[in-house]
LOVOLO-697779 format. One record per residue (C-alpha): z negated, x, y negated. Coordinates in pm, 1 decimal. Example, Ala and Ser with C-alpha at 12.3 -4.5 7.8 and 13.67 -1.06 7.14 Angstrom:
((-780.0 1230.0 450.0)),
((-714.0 1367.0 106.0)),
This chain:
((1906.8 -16278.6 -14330.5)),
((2260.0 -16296.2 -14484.0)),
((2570.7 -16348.4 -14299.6)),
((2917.3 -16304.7 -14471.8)),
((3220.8 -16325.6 -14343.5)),
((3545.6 -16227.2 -14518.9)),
((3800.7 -16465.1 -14662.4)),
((4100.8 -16400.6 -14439.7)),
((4268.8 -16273.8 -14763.7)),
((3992.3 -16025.1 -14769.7)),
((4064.2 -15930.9 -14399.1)),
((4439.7 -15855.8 -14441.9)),
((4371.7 -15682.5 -14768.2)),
((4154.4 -15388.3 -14578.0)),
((4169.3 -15411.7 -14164.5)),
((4105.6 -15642.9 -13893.0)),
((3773.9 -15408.9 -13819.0)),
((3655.8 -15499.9 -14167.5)),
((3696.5 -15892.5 -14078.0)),
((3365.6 -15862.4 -13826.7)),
((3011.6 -16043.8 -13983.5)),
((2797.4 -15742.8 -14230.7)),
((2387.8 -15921.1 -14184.2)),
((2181.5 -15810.3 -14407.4)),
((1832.9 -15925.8 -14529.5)),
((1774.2 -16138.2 -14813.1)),
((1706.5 -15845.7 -15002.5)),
((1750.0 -15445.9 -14969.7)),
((1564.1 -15201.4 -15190.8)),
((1703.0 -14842.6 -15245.0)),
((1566.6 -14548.9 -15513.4)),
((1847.7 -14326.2 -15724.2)),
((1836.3 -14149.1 -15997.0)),
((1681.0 -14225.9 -16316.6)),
((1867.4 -14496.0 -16532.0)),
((2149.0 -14363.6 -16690.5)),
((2248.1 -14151.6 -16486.8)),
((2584.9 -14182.9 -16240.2)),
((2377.6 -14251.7 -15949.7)),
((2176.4 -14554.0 -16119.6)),
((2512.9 -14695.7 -16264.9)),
((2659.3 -14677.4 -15914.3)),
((2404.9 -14821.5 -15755.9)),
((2371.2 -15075.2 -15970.1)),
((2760.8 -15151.8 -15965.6)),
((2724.5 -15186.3 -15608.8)),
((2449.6 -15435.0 -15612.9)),
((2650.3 -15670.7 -15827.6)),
((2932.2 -15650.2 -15582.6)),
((2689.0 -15749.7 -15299.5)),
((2528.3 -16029.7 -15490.3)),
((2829.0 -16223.7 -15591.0)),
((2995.6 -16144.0 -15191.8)),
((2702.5 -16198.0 -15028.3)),
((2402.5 -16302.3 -15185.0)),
((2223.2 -16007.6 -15109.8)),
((2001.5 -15902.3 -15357.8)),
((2019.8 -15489.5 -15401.8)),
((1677.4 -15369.5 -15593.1)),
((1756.2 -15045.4 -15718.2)),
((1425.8 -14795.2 -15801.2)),
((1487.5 -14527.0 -16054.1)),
((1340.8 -14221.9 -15978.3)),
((1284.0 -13895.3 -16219.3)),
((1321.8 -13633.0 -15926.6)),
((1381.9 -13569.1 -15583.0)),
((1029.7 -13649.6 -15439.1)),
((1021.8 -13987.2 -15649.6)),
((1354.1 -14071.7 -15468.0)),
((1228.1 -13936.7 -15127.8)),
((902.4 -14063.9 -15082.7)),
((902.4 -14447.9 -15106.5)),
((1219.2 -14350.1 -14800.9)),
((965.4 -14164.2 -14658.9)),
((697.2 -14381.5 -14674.8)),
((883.0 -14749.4 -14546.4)),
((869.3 -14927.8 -14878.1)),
((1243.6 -14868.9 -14927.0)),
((1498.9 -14853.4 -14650.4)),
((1785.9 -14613.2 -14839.6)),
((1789.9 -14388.1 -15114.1)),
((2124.7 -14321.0 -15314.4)),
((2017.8 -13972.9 -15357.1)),
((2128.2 -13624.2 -15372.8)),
((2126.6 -13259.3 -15242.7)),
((1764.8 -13289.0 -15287.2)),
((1699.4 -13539.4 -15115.0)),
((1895.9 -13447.0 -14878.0)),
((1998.7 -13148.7 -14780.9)),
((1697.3 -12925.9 -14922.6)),
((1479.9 -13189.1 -14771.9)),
((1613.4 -13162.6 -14420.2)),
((1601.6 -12749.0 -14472.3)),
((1219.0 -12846.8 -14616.7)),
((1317.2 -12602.4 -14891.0)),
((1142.1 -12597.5 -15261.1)),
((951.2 -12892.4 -15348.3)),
((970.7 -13004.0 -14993.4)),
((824.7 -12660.5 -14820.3)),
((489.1 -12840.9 -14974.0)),
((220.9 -12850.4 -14712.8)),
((198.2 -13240.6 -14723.5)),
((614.7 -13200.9 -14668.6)),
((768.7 -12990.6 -14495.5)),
((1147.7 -13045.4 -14298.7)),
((1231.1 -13402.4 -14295.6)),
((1448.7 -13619.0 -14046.0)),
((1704.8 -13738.7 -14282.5)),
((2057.8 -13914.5 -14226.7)),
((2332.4 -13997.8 -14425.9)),
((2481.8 -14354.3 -14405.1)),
((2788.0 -14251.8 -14693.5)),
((2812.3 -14011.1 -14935.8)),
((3055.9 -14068.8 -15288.1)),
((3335.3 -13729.8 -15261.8)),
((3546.3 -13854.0 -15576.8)),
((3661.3 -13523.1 -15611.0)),
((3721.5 -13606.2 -15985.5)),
((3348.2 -13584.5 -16122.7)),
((3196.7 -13279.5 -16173.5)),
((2885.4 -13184.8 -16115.5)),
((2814.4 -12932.5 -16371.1)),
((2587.5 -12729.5 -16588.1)),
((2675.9 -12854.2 -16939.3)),
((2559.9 -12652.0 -17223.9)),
((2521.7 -12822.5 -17578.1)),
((2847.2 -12751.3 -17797.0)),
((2621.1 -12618.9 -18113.9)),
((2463.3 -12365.9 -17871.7)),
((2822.7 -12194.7 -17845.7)),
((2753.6 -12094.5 -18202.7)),
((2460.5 -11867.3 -18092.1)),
((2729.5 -11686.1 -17877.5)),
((2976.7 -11620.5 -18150.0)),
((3185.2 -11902.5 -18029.4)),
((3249.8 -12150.6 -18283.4)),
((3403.7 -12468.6 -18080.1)),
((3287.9 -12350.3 -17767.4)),
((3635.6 -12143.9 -17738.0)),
((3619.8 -11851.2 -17443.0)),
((3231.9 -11973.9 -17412.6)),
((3120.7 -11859.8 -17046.9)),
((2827.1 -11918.9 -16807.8)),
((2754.7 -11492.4 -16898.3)),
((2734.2 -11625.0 -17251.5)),
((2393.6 -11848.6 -17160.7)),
((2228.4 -11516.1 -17151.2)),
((1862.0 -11552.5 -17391.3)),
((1951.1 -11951.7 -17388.5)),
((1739.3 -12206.9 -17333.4)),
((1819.5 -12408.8 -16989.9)),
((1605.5 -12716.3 -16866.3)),
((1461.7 -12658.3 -16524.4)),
((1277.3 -13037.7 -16415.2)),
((979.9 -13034.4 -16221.7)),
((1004.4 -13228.0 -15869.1)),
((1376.1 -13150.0 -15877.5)),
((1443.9 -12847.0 -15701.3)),
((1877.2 -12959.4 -15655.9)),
((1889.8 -12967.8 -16009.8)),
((1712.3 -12665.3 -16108.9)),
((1909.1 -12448.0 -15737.4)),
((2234.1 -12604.5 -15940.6)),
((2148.5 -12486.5 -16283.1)),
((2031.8 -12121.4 -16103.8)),
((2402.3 -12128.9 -15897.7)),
((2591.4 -12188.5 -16237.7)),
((2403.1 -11898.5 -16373.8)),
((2469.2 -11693.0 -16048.7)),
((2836.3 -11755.6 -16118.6)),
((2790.4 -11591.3 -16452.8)),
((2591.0 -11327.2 -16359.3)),
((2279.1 -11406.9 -16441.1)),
((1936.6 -11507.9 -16299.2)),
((1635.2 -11726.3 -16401.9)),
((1528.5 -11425.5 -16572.3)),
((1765.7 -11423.8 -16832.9)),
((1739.9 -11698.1 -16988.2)),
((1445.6 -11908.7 -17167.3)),
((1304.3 -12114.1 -16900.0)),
((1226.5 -12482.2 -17044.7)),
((1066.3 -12716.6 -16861.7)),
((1096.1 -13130.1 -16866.2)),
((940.2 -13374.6 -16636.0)),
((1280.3 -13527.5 -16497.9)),
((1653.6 -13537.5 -16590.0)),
((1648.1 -13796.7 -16836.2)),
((1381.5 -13594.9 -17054.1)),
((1603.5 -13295.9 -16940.7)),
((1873.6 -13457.0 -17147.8)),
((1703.2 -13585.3 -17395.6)),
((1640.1 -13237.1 -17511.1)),
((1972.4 -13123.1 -17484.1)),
((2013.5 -13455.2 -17821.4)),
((1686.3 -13316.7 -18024.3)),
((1788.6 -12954.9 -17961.1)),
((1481.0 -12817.5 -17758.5)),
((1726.0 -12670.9 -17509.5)),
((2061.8 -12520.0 -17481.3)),
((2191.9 -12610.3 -17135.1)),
((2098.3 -12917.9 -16859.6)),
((2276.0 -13063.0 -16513.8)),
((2464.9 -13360.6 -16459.7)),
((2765.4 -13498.3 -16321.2)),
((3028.5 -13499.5 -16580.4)),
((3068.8 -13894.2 -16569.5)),
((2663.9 -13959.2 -16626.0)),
((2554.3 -14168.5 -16966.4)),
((2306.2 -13902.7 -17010.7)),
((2614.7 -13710.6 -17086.8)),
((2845.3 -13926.1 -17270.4)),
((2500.6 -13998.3 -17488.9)),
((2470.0 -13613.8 -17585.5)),
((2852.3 -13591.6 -17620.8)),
((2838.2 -13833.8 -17922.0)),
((2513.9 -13707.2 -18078.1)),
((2522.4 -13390.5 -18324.1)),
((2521.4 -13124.6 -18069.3)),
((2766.3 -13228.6 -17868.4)),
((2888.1 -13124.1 -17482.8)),
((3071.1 -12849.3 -17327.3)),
((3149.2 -12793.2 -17010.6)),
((3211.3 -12453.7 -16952.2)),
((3513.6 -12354.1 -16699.7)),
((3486.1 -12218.0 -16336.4)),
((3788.0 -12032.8 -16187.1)),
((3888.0 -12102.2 -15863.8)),
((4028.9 -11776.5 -15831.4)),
((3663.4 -11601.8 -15955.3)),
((3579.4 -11457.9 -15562.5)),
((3259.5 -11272.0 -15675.3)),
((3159.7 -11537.0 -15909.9)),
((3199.6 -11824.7 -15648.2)),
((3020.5 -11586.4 -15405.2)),
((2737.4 -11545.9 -15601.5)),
((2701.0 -11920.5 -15706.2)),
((2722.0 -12026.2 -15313.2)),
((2497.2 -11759.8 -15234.4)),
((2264.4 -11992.7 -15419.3)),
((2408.9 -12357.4 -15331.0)),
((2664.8 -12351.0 -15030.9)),
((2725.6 -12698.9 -15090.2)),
((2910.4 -12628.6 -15413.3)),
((3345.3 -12630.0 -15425.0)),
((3565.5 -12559.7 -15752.3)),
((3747.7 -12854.7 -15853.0)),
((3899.3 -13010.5 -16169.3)),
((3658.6 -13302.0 -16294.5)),
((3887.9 -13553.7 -16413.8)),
((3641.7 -13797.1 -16512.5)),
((3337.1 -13771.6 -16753.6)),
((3196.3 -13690.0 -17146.2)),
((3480.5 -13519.7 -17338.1)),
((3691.0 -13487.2 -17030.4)),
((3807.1 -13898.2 -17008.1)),
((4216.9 -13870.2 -17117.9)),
((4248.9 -13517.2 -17085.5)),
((4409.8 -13284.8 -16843.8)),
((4045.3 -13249.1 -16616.2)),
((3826.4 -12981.5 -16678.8)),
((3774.0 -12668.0 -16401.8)),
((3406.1 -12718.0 -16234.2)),
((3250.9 -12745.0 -15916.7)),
((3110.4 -13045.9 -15722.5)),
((2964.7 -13201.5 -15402.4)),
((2863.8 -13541.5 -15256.5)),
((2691.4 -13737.1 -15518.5)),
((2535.3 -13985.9 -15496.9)),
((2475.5 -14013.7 -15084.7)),
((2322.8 -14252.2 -14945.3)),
((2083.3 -14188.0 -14677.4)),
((1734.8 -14293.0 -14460.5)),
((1558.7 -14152.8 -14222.9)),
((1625.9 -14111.6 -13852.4)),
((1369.0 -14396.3 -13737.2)),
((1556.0 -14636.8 -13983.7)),
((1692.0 -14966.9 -13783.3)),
((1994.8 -14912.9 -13641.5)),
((2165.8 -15239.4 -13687.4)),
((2023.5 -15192.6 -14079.6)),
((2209.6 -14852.4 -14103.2)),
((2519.4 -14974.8 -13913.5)),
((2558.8 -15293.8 -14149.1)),
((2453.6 -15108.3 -14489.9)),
((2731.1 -14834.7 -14393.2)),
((2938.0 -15180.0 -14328.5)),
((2875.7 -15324.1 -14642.1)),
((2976.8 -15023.9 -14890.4)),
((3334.4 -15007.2 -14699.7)),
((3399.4 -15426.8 -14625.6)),
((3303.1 -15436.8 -15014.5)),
((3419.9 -15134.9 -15128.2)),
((3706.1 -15327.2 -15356.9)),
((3432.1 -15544.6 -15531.8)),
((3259.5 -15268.9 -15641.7)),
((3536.4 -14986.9 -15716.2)),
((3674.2 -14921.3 -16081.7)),
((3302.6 -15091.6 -16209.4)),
((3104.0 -14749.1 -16304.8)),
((3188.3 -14410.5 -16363.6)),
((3319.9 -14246.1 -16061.8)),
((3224.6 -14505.7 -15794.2)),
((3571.1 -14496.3 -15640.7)),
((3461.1 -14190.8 -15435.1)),
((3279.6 -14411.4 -15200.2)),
((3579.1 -14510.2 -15068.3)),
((3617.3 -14464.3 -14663.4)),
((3878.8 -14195.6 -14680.7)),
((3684.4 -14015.7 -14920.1)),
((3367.1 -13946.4 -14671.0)),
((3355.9 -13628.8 -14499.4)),
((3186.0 -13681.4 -14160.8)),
((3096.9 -13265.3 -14162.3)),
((2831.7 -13205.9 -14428.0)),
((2537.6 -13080.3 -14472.0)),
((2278.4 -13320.0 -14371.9)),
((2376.4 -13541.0 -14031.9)),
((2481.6 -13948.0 -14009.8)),
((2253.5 -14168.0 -13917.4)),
((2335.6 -14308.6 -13502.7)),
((2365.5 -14722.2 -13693.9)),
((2660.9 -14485.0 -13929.2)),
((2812.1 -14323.6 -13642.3)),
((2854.0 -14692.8 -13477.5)),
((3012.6 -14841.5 -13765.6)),
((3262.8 -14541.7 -13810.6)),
((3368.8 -14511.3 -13435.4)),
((3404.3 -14843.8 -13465.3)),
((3664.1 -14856.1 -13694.1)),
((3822.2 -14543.4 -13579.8)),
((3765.4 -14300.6 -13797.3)),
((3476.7 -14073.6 -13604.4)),
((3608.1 -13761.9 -13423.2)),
((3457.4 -13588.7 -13118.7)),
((3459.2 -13282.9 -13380.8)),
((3237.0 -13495.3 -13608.0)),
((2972.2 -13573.9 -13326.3)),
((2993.8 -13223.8 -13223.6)),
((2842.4 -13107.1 -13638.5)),
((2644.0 -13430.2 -13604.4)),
((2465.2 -13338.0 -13316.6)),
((2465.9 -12999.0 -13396.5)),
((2261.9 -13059.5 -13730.9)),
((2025.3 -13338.5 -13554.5)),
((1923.8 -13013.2 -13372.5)),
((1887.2 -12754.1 -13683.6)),
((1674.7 -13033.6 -13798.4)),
((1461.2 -13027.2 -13464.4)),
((1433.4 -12660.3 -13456.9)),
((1295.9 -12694.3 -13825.7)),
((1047.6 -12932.3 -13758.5)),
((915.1 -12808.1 -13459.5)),
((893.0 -12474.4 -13679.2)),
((670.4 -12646.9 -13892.3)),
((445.2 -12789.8 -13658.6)),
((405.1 -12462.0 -13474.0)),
((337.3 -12327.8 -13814.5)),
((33.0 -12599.1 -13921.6)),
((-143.3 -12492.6 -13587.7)),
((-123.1 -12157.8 -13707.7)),
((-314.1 -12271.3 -14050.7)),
((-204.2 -11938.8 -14220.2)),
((-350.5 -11875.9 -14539.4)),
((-20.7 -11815.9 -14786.9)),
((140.5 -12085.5 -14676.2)),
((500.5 -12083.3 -14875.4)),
((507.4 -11677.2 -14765.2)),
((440.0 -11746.3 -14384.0)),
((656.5 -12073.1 -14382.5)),
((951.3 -11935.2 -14561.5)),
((981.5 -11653.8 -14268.5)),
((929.5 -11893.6 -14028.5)),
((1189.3 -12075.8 -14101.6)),
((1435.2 -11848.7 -14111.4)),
((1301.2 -11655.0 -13784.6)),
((1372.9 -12052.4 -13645.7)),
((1728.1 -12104.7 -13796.8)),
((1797.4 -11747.7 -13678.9)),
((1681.4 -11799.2 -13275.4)),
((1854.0 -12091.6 -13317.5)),
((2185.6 -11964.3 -13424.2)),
((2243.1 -12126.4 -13725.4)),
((2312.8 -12021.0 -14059.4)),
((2062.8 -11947.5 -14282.5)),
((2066.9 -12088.0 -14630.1)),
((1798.8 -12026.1 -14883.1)),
């Protein structure tokens, strides 16, 4: 076990909370998205920051999709997961990939989630495809304009492919209008949008994936959401609640210019499960704030990490070893418990759902499980998404 104090320069330079001991094991093992991508680089950038402050070793596990993260969480082998909606959110509503039998609603919990609010998290279309709309240089291109296009949907990765459908929502359009292609996870997703066997993939705007396919032949475009679009944002959080217009400041094509109009959410977060140690949860959430200042400015949007960046109301709730660390320090309202404990109990209303469900042992089981679920969310009194 590691034991790190900070240098009492270190203690003035954040707060006298931050000066406490963060213990951590010898080594800590968490999965993220698949190298390249914004999630890998961040995770990675944070491991280097905890090796040189502490000697803790951070083993980082790509995975290709959601269950690849999830699993190995799921399982024990790895204690935290930099993850995503997927394995998040959808997993706790034990939506898509996750209303599998061998699945169903899962007891996650956030530790910290990155809310830059200057990366995008977008549905980029290749610049040459902009040509098959009549729109040399991607100029007036729109998400309408995708219609007959090619767009990557990745197996295993239902948040990407309820993104890419939301973008197309906003536009107008459904899975039906376009030319469904399919890839086995986001880096192959991307590595078709560079060899031209599809039009349009997701990514934040800051991934490598991205900056890769901006330099190549094709290109990258980004194509603009308006804040002021009502039925357009209604359609596309119809879809994906979790989604907010913003101006991505930071990413492929967008570095040095003015931003670029999108939409966004938490990305990565970092989260376990509810029966993860509490005193491993309270000193991980510990570690990404005492060494937040190693770590910030080294990757692509990493800076969102930062403590006044986390919003304590999402979607998915904090883990009880979180909670500690952030009432400790101040900065956990009685409004914040009240969501928290409010989404600890969707979660139990899902899962008992589930089970009731299995002893039922109906014989289509996405049909019967998919009313289920909402006949549980709506007894309950809580919204229904999906």
């Amino acid at each position: 076990m590691r034991i790190f104090t900070l240098t009492a320069a270190a203690c003035l330079a954040a707060s006298p909370i931050l000066a406490q001991e963060v213990s951590l094991p010898d080594q800590v093992t968490w999965t993220a998205y698949g190298t390249g991508s914004a999630g890998y680089n961040q995770s990675v950038a944070i491991g280097a920051a905890l090796q040189e402050a502490s000697g803790v070793n951070l083993r980082v596990l790509p995975g290709k999709n959601d269950i690849a993260r999830t699993e190995p969480v799921r399982q024990g082998k790895v204690q935290f997961s930099a993850n995503g909606v997927g394995g998040s959110f959808m997993a706790q509503e034990g939506v898509f990939q996750f209303g599998a039998e061998n699945w169903g609603p899962q007891p996650v919990r956030v530790l910290s989630a990155n809310n830059g609010g200057t990366v995008g998290l977008s549905l980029a279309v290749a610049a040459e495809a902009c040509e098959k709309a009549g729109k040399p240089a991607c100029e007036g291109f729109e998400y309408a304009d995708l219609k007959g296009m090619r767009v990557a949907f990745v197996k295993g990765a239902p948040a990407l492919n309820v993104n890419n459908e939301a973008y197309l929502a906003y536009g107008g359009l459904t899975w039906d209008d376009v030319e469904v292609v399919e890839f086995g996870g986001f880096g192959d997703s991307w590595a078709g949008m560079i060899d031209g066997s599809v039009d349009a993939a997701f990514a934040s705007t800051n991934s490598g994936r991205a900056y890769e396919a901006a330099s190549s032949p094709r290109g990258v475009y980004w194509p603009p959401i308006d804040a002021n679009n009502a039925e357009g944002l209604e359609r596309m959080q119809a879809v994906a609640p979790f989604f907010t217009p913003m101006v991505a400041k930071v990413g492929a094509t967008i570095d040095g210019t003015d931003g670029s109009p999108t939409a966004g959410y938490a990305y990565p977060v970092l989260m376990s499960y509810a029966d993860q140690d509490e005193e491993l949860t309270y000193n991980m959430t510990k570690a990404m704030h005492v060494y937040f200042d190693s770590y910030k400015d080294n990757a692509p949007g990493i800076n969102g990490w930062a403590l006044d960046k986390q919003n304590f109301q999402w979607v998915a709730p904090y883990h009880e070893g979180a909670v500690r660390y952030y009432k400790e320090i101040g900065s956990w309202s009685d409004e914040d418990q009240a969501h928290n404990d409010n989404l600890v109990a969707r979660q139990a209303a899902l899962m008992a759902a589930w089970e009731e469900l299995k002893a039922e042992g109906p014989d289509n089981w996405a049909e019967a499980w998919d009313a289920k679920r909402r006949e549980a969310l709506e007894a309950g009194g809580f919204d229904v998404v999906f």
